[in-house]
N, C-alpha and C positions, 0 to 999 in steps of 0.2 A: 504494500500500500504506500502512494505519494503522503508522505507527510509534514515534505518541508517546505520552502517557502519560494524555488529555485521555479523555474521554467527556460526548457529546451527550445532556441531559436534553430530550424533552421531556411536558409535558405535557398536563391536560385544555382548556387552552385552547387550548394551541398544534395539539392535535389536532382540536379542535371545526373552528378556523379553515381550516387545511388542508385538511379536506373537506369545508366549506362550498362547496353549487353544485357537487360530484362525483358527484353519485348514478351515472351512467351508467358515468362513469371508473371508478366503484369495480363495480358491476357486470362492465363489463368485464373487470376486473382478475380478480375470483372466476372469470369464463366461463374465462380464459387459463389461470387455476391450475387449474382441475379438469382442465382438457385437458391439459396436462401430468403432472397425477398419471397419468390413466390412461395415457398413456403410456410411465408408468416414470421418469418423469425429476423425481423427488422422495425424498426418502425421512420416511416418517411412523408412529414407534413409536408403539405402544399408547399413547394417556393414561392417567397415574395419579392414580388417585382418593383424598385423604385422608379419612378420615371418624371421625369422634368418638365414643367409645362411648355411648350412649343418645339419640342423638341425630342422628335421620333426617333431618334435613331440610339440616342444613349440610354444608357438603364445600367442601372447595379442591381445583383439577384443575390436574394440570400438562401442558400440552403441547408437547412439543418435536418439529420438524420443520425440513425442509432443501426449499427449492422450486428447479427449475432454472428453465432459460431463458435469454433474454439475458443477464440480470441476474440471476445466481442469488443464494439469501439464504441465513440458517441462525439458528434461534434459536429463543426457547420463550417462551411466556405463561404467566402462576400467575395463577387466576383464582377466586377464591369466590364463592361462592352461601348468602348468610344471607337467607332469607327473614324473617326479625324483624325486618331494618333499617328493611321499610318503615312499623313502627310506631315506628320511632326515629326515620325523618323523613329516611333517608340513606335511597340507594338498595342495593337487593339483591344485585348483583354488583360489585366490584372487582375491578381486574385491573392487573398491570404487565408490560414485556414486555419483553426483554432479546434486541439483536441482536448476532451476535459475525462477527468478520470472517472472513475464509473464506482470506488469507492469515498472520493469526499466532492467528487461534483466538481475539483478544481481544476482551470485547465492546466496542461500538462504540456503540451506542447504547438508552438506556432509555428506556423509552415509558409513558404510562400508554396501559392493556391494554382498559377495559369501553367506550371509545367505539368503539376498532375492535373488538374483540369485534359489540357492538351492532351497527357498520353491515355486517360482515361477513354476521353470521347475517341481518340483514333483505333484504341482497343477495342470496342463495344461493336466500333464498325466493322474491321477487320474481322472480328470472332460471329457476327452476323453477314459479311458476307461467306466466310467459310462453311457455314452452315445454313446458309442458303441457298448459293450456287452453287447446282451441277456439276459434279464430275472434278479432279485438279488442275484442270487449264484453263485460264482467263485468256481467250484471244485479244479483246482488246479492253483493256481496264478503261475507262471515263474519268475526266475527274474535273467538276463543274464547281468554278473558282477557289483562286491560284493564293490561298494563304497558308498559314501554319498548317491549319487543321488537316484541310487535303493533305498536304506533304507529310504529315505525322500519317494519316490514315495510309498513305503507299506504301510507309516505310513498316509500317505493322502489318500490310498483308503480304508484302515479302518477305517477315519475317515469317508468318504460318506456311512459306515455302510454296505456296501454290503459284505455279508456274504462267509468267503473264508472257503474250506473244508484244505487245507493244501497247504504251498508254498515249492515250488521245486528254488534251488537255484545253480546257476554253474557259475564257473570263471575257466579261461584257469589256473590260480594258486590255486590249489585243496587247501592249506593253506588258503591264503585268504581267500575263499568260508566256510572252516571249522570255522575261524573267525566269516565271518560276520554271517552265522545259528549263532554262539551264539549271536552276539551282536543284533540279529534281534528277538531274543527267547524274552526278556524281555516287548517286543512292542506289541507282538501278542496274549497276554494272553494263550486261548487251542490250539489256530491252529498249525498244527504240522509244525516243518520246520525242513527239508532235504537237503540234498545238493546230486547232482545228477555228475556222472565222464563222462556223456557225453550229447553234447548241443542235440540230437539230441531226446535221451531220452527223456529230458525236454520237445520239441518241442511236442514230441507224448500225453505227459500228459497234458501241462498245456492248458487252455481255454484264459487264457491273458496272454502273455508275452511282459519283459518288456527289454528292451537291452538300457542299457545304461555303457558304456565302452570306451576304450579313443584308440579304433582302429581310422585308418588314412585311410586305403583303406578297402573293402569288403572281407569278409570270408564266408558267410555262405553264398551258391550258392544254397539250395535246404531247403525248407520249407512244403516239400509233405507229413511230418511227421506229422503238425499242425494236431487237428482234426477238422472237420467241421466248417466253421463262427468263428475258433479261431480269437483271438485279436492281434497284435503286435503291442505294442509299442514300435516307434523305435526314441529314445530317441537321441541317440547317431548317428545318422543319415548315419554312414558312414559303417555299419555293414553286410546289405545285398545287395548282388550284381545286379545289373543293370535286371537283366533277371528274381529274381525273384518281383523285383519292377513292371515291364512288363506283371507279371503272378497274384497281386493280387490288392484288392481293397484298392485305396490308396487315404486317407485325410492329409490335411496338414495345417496346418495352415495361411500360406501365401503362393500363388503359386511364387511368383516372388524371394520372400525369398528362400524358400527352397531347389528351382532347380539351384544352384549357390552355388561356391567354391567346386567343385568336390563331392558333396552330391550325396549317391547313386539315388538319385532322379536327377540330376544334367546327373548321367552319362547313366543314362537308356533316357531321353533326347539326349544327343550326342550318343546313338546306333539308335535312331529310329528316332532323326530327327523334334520331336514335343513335346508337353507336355497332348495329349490329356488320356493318361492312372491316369493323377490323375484326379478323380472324383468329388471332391469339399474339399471344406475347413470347418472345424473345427464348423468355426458362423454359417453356413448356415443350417448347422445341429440344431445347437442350435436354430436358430430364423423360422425353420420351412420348408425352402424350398428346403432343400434333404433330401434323408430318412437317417435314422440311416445306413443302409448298403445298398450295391450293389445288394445282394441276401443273400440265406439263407445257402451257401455251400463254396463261395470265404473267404479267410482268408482276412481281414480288417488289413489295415499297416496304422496308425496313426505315420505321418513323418513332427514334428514341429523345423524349424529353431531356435525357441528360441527368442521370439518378444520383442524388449528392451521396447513396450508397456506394456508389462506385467511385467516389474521391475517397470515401472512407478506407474501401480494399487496397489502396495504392498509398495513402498515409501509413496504413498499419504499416503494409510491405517495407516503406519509407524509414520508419522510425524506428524498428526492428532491424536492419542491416543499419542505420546509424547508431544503434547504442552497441551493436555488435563490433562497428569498426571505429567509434568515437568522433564522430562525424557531427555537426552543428556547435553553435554556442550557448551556452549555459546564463543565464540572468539570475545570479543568486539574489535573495532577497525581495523578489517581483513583490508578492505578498506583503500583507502588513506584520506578520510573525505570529498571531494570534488564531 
């Protein structure tokens, strides 16, 4: 039991280094949490969302969650999304994330929040396209805007080794897109990477797409281009429009999560009045009791709110190889002593 007065900082390097060479570990770790939530042995209130008067685009979210297990955790991330940073040259999301003990309720340790955030969400996708598409070869991977996220999500589904013939890359800023094909060429060893002037092209080649972008409302109203049993992953949740959520097979991760704060899953709900078009969630796949897909010819829409369970699994991970290797700084006295 925590009894003194001290608290564990760490941060973005000490987080970098610790899951350096963990991709699978951290994987793993997300596959354990989701099985667990669905089993009840979590507990995960609503996230709240801060938001500024006149102004759409920014917001700070707070999520607080409890994961069981061997090792059960308890604690919350505060995470922002300024998309203007990246004309300031900082990145678009921060985050810091605070764990509190589960015997005196104190926190115990602070983390910085947007790396596991980052490898979190690229995990979840990565472990949902493996187990959603088809067979082990991706002929051509998709990857529908060119920021962190995508680039973290590549480098996780090369790490579950599933063999990709070449990735097609597109962002509404044809510069960016040209960027990130280079910054994404050094990760992928032979596989070819292109970047592609229209989504729609992409659509028609790749077998798994990945959308992750920092739209606010729905653009892309028609996905009739996908080819058969194609993959979406839709990362960024707010990208396809209500009608085509309606038209394909759709897993989510939490249904109560996902369909809320105007998520295109949220708003194909308020068109039709129910939630019965998403088919099941994420665990259930994993623990056996839906199948991998709907059919052999529906495009598959893997649509995850982003479970503050799954920071938790990669904090534990985190905190656990730093007290092992004495990793972070220590704040004796945070406390009043009492």
């Amino acid at each position: 039991m925590n009894t003194d007065n001290g608290l564990l900082v760490l941060g973005g390097p000490d987080i970098q280094a610790l899951l350096e060479g963990r991709k699978r570990a951290v994987v793993d770790a997300v596959r354990q949490a989701y099985i667990e939530h669905q089993a009840g042995n979590s507990c995960l209130p609503h996230s709240v969302f801060v938001r500024f008067p006149g102004r759409v685009k920014e917001r700070i979210i707070a999520l607080p969650a409890y994961l069981g297990g061997a090792d059960e955790i308890a604690g919350i991330k505060w995470i922002s999304s300024f998309p203007a940073n990246l004309e300031r040259g900082i990145s678009r999301a921060s985050a810091i994330m605070a764990i509190n003990s589960l015997q005196t309720g104190r926190p115990e340790v602070v983390l910085e929040g947007s790396l596991i955030s980052a490898a979190r969400t690229a995990a979840s996708a990565a472990l949902a396209a493996d187990v959603l598409h088809q067979g082990d070869f991706i002929e051509t991977l998709g990857v529908v805007g060119c920021g962190l996220i995508n680039l973290e999500i590549v480098r996780y589904i090369l790490a579950l080794e599933r063999r990709i013939g070449s990735i097609l890359v597109y962002d509404i800023d044809a510069q960016r897109a040209d960027r990130f094909t280079r910054l994404l060429a050094p990760h992928v060893g032979n596989i070819r990477v292109e970047s592609s002037s229209e989504l729609n092209a992409l659509l028609a080649r790749a077998q798994v797409i990945s959308f992750a972008t920092t739209a606010v409302e729905p653009t892309v109203a028609d996905v009739s281009a996908c080819s058969p049993a194609a993959t979406i992953l839709h990362i960024s949740l707010r990208d396809l429009t209500a009608d085509v959520v309606l038209r394909t097979d759709n897993v989510v991760d939490d249904v109560d999560h996902a369909i809320r704060a105007q998520t295109s899953l949220h708003l194909a709900e308020q068109k039709v009045g129910h939630r019965e078009f998403v088919r099941c969630t994420l665990a259930e796949i994993l623990n056996g009791t839906q199948p991998a897909r709907r059919d052999d010819h529906s495009v598959a829409v893997f649509s995850p709110f982003g479970l503050g369970i799954l920071d938790l699994a990669l904090a534990r991970l985190v905190i656990e190889a730093a007290r092992k290797h004495g990793r972070g700084t220590r704040v004796e006295q945070f406390f009043d002593g009492t």
